[in-house]
C-alpha positions in Angstrom: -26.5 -86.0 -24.7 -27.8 -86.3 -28.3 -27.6 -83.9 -31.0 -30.5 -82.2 -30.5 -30.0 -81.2 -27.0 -26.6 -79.7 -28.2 -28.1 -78.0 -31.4 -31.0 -76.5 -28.9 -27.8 -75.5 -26.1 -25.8 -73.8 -28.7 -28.9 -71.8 -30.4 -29.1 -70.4 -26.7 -25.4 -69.7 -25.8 -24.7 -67.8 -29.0 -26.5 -64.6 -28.2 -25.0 -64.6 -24.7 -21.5 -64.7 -25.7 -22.6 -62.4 -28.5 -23.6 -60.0 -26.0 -20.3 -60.6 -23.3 -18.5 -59.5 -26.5 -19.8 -56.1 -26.1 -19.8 -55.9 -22.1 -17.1 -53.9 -20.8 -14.6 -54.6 -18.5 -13.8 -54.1 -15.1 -15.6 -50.5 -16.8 -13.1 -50.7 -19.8 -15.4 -50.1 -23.0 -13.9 -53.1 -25.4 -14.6 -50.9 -28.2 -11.1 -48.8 -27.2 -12.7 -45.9 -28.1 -11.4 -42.6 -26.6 -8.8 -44.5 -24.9 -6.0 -42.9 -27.6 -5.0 -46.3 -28.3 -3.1 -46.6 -31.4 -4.1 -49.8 -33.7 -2.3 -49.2 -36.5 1.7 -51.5 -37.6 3.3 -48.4 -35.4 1.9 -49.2 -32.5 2.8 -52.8 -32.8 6.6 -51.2 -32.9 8.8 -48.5 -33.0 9.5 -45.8 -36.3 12.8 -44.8 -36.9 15.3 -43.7 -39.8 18.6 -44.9 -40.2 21.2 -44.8 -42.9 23.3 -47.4 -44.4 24.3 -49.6 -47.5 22.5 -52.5 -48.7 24.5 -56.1 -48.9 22.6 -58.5 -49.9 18.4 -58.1 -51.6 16.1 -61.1 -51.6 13.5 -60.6 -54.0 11.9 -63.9 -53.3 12.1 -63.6 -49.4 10.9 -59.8 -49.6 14.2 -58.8 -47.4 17.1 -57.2 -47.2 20.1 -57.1 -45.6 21.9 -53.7 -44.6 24.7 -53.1 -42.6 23.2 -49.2 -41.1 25.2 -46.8 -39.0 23.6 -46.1 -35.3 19.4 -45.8 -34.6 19.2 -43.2 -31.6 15.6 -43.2 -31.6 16.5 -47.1 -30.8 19.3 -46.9 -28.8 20.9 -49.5 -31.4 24.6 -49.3 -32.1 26.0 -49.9 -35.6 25.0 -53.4 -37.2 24.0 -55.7 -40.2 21.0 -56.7 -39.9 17.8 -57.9 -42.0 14.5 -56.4 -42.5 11.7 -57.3 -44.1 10.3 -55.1 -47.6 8.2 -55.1 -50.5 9.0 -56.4 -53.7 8.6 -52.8 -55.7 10.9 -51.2 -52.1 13.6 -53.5 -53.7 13.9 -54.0 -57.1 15.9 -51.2 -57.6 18.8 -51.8 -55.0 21.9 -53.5 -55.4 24.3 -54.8 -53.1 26.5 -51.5 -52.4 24.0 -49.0 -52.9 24.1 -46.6 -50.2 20.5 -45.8 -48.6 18.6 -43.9 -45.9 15.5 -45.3 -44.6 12.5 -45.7 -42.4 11.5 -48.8 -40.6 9.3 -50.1 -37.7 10.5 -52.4 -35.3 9.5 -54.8 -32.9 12.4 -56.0 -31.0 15.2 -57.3 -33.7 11.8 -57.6 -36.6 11.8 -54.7 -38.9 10.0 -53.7 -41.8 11.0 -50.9 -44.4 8.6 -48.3 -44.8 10.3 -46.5 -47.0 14.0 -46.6 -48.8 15.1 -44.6 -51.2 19.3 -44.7 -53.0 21.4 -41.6 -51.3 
């Protein structure tokens, strides 16, 4: 097969992949409209609020380590853990400080929401 025929087979398979984008399926629409999905980083994980004191902040790796007090909405007992956080979320903290917090979670990968000193 030379180029040409592949140049001519492509300018006819685009539209009709275009269009099987748009199909639905098994009569799901693939837009995901009124199907109450959620699409935004909570739906990727879990929110919760926990409390604790920070031991170690890595301005350079945008984490943080804190050793937090039990997550019910979690079921996680006690623990040191890190989570992940924006620069500006932790220039402020020092190891020591004692915090409450939200965070999303997916499995043991958090990311701070929001943190502020207690």
């Amino acid at each position: 097969m030379n180029i040409k025929h592949i140049c001519l087979a492509t300018f006819f398979l685009i539209p009709a992949a275009y269009a099987a984008d748009k199909q639905p399926m098994n009569g799901m629409p693939m837009d995901h409209k009124g199907t109450n999905m959620q699409t935004d980083q909570q739906a990727a994980g879990q929110a919760a609020t926990a409390t604790g004191t920070v031991k170690k902040v890595n301005l350079e790796k945008s984490s943080v380590i804190i050793a937090h007090g039990p997550v019910e909405a979690l079921g996680w007992p006690s623990m040191t853990m890190g989570f992940k956080a924006t620069p500006d979320q932790l220039r402020t903290l020092q190891q020591g400080d004692q915090i409450e917090f939200d965070f999303v979670s997916k499995g043991m990968n958090a990311v701070v929401t929001r943190i502020d000193k207690q």
